[in-house]
N, C-alpha and C positions, 0 to 999 in steps of 0.2 A: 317660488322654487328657489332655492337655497344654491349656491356653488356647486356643494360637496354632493347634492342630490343630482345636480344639471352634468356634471363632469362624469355620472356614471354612464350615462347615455350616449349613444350615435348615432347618428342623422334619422335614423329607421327609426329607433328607440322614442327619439323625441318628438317625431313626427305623428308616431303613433299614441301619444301623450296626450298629444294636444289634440287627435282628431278623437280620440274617448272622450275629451274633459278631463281629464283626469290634472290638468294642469292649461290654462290660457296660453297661447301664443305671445301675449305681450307678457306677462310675467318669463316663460323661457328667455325670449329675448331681454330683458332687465337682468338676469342670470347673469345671461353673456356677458353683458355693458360691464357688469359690476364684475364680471371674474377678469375683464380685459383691464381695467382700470389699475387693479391690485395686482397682476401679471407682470403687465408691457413694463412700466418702468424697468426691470430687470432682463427681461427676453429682447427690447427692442424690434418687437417684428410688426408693428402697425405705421403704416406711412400715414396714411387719415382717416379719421372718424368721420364717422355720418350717422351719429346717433341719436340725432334729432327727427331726421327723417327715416330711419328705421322706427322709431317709435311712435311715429306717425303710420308711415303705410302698413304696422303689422293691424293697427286695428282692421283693415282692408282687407288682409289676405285669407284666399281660401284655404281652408283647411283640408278642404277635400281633396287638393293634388296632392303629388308624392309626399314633397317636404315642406308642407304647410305650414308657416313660421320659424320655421329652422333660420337662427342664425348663421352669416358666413362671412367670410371675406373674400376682395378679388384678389388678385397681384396687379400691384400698381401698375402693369399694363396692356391693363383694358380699360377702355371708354366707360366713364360712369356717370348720367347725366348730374350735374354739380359738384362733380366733385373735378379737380386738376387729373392728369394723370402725367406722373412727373418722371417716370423710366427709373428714379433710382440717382436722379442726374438733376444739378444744379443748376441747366444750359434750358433745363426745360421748362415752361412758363407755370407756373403758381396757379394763374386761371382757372374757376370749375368751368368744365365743358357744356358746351347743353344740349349735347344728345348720348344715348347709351348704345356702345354696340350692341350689331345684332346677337355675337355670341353671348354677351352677357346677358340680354331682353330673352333668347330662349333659355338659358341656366334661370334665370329669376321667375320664369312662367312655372316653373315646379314648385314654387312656395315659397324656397329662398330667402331670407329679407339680409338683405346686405347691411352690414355693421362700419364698411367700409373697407380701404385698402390695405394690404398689408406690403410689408419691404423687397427689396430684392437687388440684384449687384446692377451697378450702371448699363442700364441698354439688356439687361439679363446676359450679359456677356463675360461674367468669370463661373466659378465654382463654385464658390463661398459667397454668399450676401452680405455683404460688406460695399457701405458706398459711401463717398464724400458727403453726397448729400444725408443720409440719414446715419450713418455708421454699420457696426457690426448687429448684426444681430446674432441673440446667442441661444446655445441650446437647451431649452428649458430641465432637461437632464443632469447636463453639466455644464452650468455657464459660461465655463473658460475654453469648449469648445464651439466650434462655428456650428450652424446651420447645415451647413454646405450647399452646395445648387443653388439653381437661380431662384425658385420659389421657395426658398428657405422662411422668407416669414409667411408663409402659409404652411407650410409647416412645423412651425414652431409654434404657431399658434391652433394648429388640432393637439401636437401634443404635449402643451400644457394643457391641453381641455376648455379654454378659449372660446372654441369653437369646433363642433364635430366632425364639419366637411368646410374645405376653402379649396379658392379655384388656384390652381397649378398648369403650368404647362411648359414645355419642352423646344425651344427652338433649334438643337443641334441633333432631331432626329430620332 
């Protein structure tokens, strides 16, 4: 599968791709890797890759829940087992962890295959994704403006086409 053909699609769209045949789960996710590759440089909205082991467990995954082989990303934080999760923030340790929360263990029981992290503002505590540790990320739109919000590279990265669905979430309510 091709970028230009992966990018027309939505989490439903590709899900339903791969559970006809009509396209492999590990070729979607290759899609992904390679539209992320040719993107991020310019978007900056990926904190870490894990695309070794997404390429790994997609041969594993069922096809038959919701979004079987769907690629995604988390927001750097959440627990991902091997991977660091760094808030955004230079104070925070490098280390992969090795265990996955449970919010993320039930998001990934629907097919999921995590690509890895994406960015967000130190501690998810301004407006704009913008941090010492990683920089600005920008809007795939218009790249001299921000993102804005705290999951801003999760959302930068559905819309460049990146990826269909990435995990987002709200701490001020």
């Amino acid at each position: 599968m091709r970028a230009d053909e992966y990018t027309h699609y939505d989490a439903v769209g590709l899900a339903e791709q791969i559970r006809t045949g009509n396209v492999s789960a590990a070729e979607v996710v290759q899609a992904a890797i390679d539209h992320a590759e040719r993107v991020n440089p310019q978007i900056n909205a990926i904190a870490c890759t894990d695309y070794d082991n997404a390429r790994a467990t997609v041969e594993a995954t069922d096809e038959s829940v919701p979004f079987g082989g769907v690629p995604t990303f988390f927001k750097d934080n959440e627990n991902i087992e091997g991977l660091p999760t760094r808030q955004g923030s230079r104070s925070m340790p490098k280390r992969p962890l090795t265990h996955t929360s449970d919010f993320a263990k039930q998001l990934l029981s629907t097919g999921l295959v995590s690509l890895g992290k994406s960015t967000l503002p130190e501690f998810g505590l301004t407006c704009t994704t913008e941090s010492e540790l990683m920089g600005p990320t920008r809007n795939p739109r218009n790249l001299d403006y921000s993102t804005g919000g705290s999951s801003g590279g999760s959302a930068a990265l559905v819309a460049s086409g990146v990826v269909p669905i990435a995990h987002g979430n709200d701490g001020g309510g």
